[in-house]
C-alpha positions in Angstrom: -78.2 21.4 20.1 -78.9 20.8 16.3 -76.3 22.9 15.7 -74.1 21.6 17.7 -74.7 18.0 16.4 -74.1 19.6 12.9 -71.1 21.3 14.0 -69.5 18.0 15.4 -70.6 15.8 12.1 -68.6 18.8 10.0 -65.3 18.9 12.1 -65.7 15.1 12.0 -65.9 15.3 7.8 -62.7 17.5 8.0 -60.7 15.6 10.2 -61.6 12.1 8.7 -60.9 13.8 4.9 -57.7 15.3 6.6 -56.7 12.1 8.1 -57.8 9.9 4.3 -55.5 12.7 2.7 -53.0 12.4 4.7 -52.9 9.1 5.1 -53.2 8.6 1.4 -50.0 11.4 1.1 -47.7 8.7 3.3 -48.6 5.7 1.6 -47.7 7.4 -2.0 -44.3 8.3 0.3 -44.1 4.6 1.5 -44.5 3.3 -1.9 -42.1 5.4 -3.7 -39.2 4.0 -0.8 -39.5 0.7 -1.4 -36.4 -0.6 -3.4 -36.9 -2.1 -6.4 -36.1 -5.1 -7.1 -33.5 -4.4 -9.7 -31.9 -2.1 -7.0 -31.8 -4.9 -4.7 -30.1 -7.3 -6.8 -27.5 -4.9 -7.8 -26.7 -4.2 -4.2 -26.6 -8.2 -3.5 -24.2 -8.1 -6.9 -21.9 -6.1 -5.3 -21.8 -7.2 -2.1 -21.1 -10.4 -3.6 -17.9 -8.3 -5.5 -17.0 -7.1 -2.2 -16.7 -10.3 -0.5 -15.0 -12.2 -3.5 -11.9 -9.4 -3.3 -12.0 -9.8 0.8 -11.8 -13.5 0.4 -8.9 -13.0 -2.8 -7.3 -10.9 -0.5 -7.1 -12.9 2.9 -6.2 -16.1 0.7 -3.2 -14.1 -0.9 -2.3 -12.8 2.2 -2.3 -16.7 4.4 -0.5 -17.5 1.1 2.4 -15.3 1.2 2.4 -15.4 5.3 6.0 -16.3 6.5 4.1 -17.5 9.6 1.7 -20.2 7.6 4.0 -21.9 5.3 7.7 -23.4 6.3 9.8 -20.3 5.0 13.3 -19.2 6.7 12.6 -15.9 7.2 15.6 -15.2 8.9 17.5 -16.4 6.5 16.0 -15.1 3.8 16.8 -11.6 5.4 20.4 -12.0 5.9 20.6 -13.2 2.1 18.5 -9.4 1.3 21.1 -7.9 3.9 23.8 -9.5 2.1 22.6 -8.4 -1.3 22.5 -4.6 -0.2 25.7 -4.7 1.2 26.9 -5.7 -1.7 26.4 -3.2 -4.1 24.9 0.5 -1.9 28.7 0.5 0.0 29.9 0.0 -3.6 28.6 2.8 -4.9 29.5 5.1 -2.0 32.9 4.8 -2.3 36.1 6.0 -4.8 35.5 4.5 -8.2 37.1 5.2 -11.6 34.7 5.7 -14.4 36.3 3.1 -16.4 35.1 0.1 -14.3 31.2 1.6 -14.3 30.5 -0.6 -16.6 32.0 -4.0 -15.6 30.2 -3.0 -11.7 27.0 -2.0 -12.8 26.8 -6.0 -14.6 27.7 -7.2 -11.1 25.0 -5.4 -9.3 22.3 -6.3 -11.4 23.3 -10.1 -11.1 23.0 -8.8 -7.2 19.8 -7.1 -7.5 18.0 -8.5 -10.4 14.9 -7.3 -11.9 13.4 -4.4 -13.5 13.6 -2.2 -10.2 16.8 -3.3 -9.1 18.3 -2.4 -12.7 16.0 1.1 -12.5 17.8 1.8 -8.7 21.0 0.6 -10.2 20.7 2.8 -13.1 19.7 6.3 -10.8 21.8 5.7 -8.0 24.8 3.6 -9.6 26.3 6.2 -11.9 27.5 8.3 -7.8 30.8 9.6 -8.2 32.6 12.0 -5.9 33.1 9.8 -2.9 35.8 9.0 -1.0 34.9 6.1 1.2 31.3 4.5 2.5 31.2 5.2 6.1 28.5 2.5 7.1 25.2 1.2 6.2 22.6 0.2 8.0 19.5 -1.6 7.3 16.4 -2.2 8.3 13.2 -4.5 7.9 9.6 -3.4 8.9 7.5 -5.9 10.1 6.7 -8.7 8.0 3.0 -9.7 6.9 4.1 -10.7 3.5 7.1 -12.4 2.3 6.4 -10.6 -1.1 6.3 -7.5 -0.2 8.6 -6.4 3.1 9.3 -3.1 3.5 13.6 -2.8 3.6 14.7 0.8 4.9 18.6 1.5 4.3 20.6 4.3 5.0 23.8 5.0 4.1 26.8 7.5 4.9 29.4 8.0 2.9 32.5 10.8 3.0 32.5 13.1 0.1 35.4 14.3 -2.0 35.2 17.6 0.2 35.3 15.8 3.3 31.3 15.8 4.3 29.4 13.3 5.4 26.7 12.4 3.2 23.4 10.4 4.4 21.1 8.4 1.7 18.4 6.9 2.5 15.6 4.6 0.6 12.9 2.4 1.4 11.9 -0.6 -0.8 9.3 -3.0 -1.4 11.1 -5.8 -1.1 10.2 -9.8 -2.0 11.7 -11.9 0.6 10.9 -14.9 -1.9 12.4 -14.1 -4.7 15.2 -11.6 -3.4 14.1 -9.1 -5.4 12.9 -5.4 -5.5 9.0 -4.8 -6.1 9.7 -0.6 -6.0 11.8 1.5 -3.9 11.3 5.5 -3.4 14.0 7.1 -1.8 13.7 8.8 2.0 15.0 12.4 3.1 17.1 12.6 5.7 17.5 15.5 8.0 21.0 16.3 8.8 21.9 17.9 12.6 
């Protein structure tokens, strides 16, 4: 019975050491987890960051809302319509080379700014057409009056008889009636 006393007292040494040790072992763990303050504040920094640019962003965005402030949308679309088909017809149709000038002056009075005078520039100079068939234009749905996306396609008979279809989409400011960017669209042909 001694010995089994002994016995007992020695698995009790073990598992009380084993249990210290690993007890000991998790704390050191537990310790080592614990942010640090520095940590902390720079996560609070930028969450702070974060919610500054979601506040910038949903101010600029009631800003330049057609729906919060007293703007003619409507109108201000049929003037951008008008604009358009002013000057893409225009260019789709039999010109003489001598007048390239004198139109491309015009346009950019019709579609001012850098990126109206960079669309003018790339697409202005298209000779080798007969007549402009039709044009047709489209606006996306509008969340900002700055920035309204404006599809247009247009179709316009070659020299050789062909229809040909060109297509762009541009970022378009309702506001100022003026081009932000535009990137022109493929178009598949049947």
């Amino acid at each position: 019975m001694k010995q089994h006393t002994k016995e007992r007292e020695s698995n009790l040494k073990v598992w009380t050491m084993t249990a210290t040790a690993v007890v000991i072992v998790l704390g050191m763990f537990a310790l080592n987890r614990i942010p640090k303050n520095d940590e902390l504040n720079e996560i609070r920094s930028e969450i702070q960051t974060v919610n500054k640019q979601i506040d910038q962003e949903r101010d600029s965005q009631i800003k330049n809302s057609a729906y919060k402030q007293k703007f003619d949308v409507v109108g201000a679309e049929k003037e951008a319509q008008a604009r358009f088909l002013k000057v893409i017809p225009n260019i789709y149709t039999k010109r003489k080379l001598s007048n390239q000038a004198k139109e491309f002056d015009a346009w950019k009075k019709i579609l001012p700014g850098r990126a109206g005078e960079k669309f003018i520039r790339y697409y202005g100079d298209s000779m080798g057409y007969l007549k402009n068939k039709s044009t047709m234009i489209y606006f996306g749905n509008l969340t900002n009056v700055t920035h309204t996306k404006v599809t247009v396609m247009d179709v316009a008979i070659s020299k050789n008889k062909k229809e040909i279809t060109n297509g762009w989409e541009f970022d378009y400011n309702l506001r100022t009636q003026k081009i932000n960017s535009f990137k022109e669209i493929s178009i598949e042909g049947n």
